[in-house]
KEGU-120001 format. One line per field, with one value per residue (C-alpha): residue in one letter; x negated, y, z negated. Coordinates in Angstrom, 2 decimals, always signed. Layout:
residu = a | ...;
c1 = X | ...;
c2 = Y | ...;
c3 = Z | ...;
***
This chain:
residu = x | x | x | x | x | x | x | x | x | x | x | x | x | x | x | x | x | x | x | x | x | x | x | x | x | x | x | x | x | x | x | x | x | x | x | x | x | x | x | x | x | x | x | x | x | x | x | x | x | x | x | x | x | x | x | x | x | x | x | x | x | x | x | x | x | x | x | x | x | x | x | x | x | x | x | x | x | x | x | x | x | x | x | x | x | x | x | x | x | x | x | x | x | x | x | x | x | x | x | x | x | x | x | x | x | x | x | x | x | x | x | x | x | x | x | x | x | x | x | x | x | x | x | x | x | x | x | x | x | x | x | x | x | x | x | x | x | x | x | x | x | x | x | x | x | x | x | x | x | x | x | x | x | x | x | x | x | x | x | x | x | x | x | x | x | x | x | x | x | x | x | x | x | x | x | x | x | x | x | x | x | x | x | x | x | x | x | x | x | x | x | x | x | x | x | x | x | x | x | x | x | x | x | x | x | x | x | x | x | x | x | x | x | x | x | x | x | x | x | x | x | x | x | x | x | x | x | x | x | x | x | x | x | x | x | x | x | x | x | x | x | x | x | x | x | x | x | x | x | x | x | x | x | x | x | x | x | x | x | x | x | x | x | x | x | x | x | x | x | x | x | x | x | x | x | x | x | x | x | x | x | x | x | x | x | x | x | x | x | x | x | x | x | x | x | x | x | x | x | x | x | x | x | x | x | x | x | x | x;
c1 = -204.60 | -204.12 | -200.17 | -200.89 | -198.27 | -196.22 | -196.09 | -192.32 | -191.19 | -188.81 | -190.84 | -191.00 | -188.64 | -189.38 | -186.38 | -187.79 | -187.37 | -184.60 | -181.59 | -181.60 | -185.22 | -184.71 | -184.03 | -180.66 | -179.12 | -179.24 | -175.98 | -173.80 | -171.96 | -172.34 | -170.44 | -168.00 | -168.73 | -166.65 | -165.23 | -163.80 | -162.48 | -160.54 | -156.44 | -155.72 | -155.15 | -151.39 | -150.52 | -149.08 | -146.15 | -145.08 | -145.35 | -142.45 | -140.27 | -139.98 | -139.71 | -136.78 | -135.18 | -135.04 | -133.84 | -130.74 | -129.80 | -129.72 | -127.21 | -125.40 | -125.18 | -124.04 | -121.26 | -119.83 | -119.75 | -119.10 | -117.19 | -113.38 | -113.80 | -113.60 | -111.85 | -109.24 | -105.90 | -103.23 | -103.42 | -100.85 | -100.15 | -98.09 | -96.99 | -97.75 | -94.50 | -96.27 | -98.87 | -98.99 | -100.29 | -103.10 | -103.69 | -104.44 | -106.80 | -108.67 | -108.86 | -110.34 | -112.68 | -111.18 | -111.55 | -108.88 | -110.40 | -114.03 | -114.68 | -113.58 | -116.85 | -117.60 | -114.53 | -116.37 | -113.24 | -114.79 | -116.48 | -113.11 | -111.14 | -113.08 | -112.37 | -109.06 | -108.93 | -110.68 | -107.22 | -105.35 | -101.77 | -103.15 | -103.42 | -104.61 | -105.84 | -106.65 | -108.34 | -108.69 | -109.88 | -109.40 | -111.40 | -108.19 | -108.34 | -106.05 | -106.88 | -104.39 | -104.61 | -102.04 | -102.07 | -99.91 | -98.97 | -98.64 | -94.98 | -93.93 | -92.71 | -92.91 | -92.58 | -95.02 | -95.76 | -97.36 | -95.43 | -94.39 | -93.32 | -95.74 | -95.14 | -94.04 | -96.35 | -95.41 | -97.55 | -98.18 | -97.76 | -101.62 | -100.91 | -102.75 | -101.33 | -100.26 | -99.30 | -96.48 | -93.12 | -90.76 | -87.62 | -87.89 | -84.74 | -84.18 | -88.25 | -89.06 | -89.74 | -92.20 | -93.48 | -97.12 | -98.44 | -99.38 | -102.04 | -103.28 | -101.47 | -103.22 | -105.23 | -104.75 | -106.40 | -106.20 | -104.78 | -102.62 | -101.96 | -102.92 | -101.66 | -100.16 | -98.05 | -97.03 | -95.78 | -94.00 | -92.39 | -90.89 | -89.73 | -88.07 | -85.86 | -84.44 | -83.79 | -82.15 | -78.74 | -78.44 | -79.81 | -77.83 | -75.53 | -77.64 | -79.91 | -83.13 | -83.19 | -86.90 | -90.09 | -92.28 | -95.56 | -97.25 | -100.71 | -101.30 | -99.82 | -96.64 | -93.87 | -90.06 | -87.45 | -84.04 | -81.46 | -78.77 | -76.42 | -79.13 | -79.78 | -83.45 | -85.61 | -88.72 | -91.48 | -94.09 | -98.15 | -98.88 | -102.29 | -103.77 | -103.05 | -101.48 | -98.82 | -98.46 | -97.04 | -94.96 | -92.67 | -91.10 | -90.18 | -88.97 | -87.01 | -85.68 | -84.49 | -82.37 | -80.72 | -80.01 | -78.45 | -75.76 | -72.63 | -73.15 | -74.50 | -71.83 | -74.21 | -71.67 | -71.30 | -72.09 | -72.89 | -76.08 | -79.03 | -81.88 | -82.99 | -86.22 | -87.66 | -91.40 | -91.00 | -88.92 | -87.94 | -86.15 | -84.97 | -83.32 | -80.40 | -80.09 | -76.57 | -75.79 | -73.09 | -75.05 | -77.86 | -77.71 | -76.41 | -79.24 | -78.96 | -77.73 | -80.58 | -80.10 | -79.06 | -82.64 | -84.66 | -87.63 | -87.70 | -88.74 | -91.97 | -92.61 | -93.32 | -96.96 | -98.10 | -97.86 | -101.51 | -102.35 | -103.35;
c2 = +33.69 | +35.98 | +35.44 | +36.13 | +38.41 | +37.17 | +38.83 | +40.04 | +38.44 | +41.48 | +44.79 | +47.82 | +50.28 | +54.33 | +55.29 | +59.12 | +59.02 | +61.40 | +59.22 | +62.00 | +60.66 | +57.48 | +56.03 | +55.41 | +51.84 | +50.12 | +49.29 | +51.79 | +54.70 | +57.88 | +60.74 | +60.54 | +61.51 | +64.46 | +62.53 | +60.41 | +63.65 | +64.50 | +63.49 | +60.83 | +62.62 | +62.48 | +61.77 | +64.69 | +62.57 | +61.81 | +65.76 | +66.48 | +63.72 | +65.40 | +68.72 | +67.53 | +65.44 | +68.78 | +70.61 | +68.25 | +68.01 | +71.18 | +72.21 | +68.82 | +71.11 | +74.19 | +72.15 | +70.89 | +74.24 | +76.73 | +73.87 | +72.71 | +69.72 | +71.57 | +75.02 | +75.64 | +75.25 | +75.72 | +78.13 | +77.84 | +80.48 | +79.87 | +81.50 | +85.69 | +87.82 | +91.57 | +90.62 | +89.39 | +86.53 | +88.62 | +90.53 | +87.02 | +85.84 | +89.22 | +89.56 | +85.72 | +86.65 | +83.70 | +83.93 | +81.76 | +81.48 | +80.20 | +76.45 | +74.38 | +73.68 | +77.37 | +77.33 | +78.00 | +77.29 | +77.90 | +81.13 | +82.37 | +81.47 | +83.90 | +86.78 | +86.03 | +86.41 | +89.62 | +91.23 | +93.01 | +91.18 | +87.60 | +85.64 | +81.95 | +81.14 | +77.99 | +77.38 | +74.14 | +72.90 | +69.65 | +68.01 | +68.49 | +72.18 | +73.05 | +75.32 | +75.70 | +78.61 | +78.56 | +82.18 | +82.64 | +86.52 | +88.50 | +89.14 | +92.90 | +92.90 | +96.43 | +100.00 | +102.48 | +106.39 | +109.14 | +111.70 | +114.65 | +113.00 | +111.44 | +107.80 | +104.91 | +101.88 | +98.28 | +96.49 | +92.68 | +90.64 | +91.66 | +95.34 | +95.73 | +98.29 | +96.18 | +99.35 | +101.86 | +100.51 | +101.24 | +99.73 | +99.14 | +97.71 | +94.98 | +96.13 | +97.62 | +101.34 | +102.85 | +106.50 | +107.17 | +109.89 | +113.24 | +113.48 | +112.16 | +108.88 | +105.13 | +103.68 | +100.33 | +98.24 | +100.35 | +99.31 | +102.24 | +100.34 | +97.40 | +93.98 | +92.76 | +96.44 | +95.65 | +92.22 | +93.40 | +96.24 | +93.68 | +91.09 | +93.85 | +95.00 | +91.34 | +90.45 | +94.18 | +92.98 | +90.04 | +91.49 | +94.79 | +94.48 | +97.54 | +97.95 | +99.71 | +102.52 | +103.27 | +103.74 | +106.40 | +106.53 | +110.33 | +111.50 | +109.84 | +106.45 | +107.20 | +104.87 | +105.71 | +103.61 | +105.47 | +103.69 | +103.12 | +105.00 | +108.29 | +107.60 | +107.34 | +104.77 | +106.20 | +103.28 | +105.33 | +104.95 | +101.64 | +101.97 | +98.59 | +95.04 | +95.17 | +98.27 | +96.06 | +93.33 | +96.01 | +96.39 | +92.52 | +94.27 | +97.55 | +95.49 | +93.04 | +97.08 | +97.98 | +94.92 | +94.82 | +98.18 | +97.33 | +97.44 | +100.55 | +102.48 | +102.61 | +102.30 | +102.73 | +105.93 | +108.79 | +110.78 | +109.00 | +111.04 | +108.54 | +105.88 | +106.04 | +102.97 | +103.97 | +102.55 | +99.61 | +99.34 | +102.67 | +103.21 | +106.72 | +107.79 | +111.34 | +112.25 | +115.50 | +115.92 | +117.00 | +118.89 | +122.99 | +125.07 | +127.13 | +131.07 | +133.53 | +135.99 | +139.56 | +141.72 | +143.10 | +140.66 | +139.15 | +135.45 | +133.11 | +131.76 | +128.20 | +125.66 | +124.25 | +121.17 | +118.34 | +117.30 | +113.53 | +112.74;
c3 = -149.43 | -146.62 | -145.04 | -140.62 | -139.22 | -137.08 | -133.16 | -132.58 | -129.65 | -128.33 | -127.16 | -129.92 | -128.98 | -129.82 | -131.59 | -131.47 | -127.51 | -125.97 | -124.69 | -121.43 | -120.96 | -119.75 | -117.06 | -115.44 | -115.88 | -112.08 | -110.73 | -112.45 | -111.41 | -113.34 | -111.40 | -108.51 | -105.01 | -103.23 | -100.68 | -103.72 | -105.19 | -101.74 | -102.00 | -99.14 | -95.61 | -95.03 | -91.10 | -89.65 | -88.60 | -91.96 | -92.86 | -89.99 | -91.10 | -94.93 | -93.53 | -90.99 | -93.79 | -96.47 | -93.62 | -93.25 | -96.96 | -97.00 | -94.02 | -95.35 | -98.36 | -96.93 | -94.97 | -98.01 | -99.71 | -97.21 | -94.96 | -93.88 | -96.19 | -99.53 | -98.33 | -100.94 | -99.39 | -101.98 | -105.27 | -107.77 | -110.33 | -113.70 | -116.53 | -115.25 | -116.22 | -116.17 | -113.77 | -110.16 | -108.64 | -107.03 | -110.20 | -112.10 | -109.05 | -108.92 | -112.63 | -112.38 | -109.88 | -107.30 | -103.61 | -102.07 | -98.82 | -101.14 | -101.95 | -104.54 | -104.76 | -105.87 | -108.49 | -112.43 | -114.29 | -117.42 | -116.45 | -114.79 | -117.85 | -119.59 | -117.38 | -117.66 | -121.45 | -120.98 | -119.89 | -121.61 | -120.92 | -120.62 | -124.56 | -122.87 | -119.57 | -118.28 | -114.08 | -112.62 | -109.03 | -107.63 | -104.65 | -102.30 | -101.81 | -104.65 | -107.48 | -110.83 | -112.62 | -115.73 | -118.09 | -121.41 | -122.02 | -125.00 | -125.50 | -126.78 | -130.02 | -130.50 | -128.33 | -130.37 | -129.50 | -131.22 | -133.24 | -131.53 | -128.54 | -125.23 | -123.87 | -125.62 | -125.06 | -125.98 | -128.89 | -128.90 | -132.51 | -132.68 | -132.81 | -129.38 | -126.95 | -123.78 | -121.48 | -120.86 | -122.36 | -119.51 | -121.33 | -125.60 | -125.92 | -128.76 | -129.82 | -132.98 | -132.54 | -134.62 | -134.06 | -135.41 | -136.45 | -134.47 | -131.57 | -128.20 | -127.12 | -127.36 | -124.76 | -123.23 | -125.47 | -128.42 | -131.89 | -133.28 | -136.68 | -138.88 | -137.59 | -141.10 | -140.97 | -137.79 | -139.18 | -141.93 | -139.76 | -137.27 | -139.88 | -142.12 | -139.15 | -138.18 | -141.67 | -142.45 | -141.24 | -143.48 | -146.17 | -146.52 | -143.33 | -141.84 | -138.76 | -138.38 | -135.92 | -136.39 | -138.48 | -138.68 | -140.59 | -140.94 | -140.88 | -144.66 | -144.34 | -145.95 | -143.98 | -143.66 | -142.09 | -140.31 | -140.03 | -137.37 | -139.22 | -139.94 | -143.55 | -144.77 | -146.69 | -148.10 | -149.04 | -149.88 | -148.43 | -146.78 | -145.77 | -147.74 | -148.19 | -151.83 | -150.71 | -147.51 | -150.07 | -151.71 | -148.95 | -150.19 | -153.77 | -151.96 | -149.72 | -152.98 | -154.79 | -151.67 | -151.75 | -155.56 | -155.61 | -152.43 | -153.47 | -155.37 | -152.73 | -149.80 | -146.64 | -144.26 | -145.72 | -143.91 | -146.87 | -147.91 | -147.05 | -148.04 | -150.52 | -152.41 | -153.42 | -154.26 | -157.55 | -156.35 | -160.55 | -160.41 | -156.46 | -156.38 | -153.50 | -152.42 | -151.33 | -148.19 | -150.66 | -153.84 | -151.87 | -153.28 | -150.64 | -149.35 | -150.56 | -147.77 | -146.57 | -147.96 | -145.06 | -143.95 | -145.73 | -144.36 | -143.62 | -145.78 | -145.38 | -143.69 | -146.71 | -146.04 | -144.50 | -146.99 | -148.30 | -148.58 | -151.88;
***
């Protein structure tokens, strides 16, 4: 039996046709017009009012910084010994006619720890006009200067020349070795030397009853104390950490042979204690007289330069 096809009540639909083909659905918007594009017109009016407001904050702004209201009034300096109150504001880079306003204390702290004399440094500005600047100095512990003579400088606990040592009283002296003097700024010798120098002459007196006079380290790190009374201590090369920590034992062999070495005596000529096991003492008493010159004989010849080994 032969089945009737049914009609399809919805039209057939060409699935091949192009979707750009057809026809536009009515009542919908595909693309914007330019007038819908344009930003809203902005009355001239309101344009003048932000202009004249920007223009106010910004002379309000200028009258609080460069105004009366935050001129800084007062500036108080603490704590400078070498340098002047105007050194310490230049070096900071204040103006204390400026604003407080204007004040960086961070940024001026850390021109003042750029100096030379100046070890902490703190600047602070308060809304009233008054600015605090407080500075901690390196203190001298020691008045160094080349061998050979030129100007003694003074040498903070860092072994950092401060500047020209116009007094070194009550300062440990220590004379370098030969050639142009330090700068400002410069360090001549190692800081843990420098240590052991300064500690060694304030525990000298209670340890032999002595006081250092001076120390004097040559061209190859050999170190040699003098005495107040003239006599010598030779302590050999101190040029690294470990012979830096030799100077305890050295120290430990002068005071275990006092008593039998007089050193109020005026006849000792030095003490060796390079082998602090075996320290030797040289006496101006047993040195050989040296030999008259033959009548007509040339002079003797200068003994060379001692070579570092």
């Amino acid at each position: 039996m032969k089945m009737r096809r049914r009609k399809s009540r919805f039209p057939a639909i060409n699935w091949r046709e192009r979707i750009d083909s057809s026809e536009p659905l009515k009542g919908q918007l595909w693309t914007r017009s330019e007038k819908a594009l344009k930003e809203p017109d902005v009355h001239w009016t309101r344009r003048a009012i932000s202009g004249a407001v920007a223009v106010l904050e910004c002379a309000l702004l200028a009258w609080l910084v460069f105004g009366p209201a935050f001129t800084i009034h007062t500036v108080h300096v603490s704590g400078a010994q070498h340098l002047t109150t105007a050194q310490v504001l230049s070096a900071a880079g204040l103006n204390p006619n400026g604003s407080v306003l204007m004040v960086d204390g961070l940024s001026d702290q850390q021109r003042l720890l750029a100096q030379t004399w100046i070890r902490a440094a703190s600047v602070q500005a308060q809304l009233d006009g008054t600015v605090t600047v407080q500075v901690s100095e390196w203190q001298p512990v020691a008045a160094y200067h080349a061998g050979g003579g030129g100007k003694v400088f003074l040498l903070s606990d860092q072994a950092v020349v401060l500047g020209p040592a116009a007094s070194a009283g009550g300062l440990t002296i220590i004379q370098g070795p030969g050639g142009a003097d330090p700068k400002v700024g410069d360090r001549p010798l190692d800081p843990e030397l420098l240590v052991a120098l300064v500690n060694i002459q304030r525990l000298l007196p209670s340890l032999i009853g002595q006081h250092v006079g001076s120390f004097v380290l040559d061209s190859c790190g050999n170190l040699t104390m003098v005495s107040m009374r003239g006599w010598k201590v030779y302590f050999g090369r101190v040029l690294t950490p470990e012979e830096f920590a030799s100077l305890r034992d050295k120290m430990a062999a002068l005071k275990a042979i006092n008593g039998k070495v007089n050193y109020n005596s005026g006849d000792v000529d030095y003490i060796n204690v390079m082998n602090p096991s075996e320290p030797a003492v040289g006496y101006h008493s047993l040195e050989p007289a040296a030999p008259s010159p033959s009548p007509g004989a040339p002079p003797p010849s200068p003994s060379p330069a001692p070579t570092c080994k």
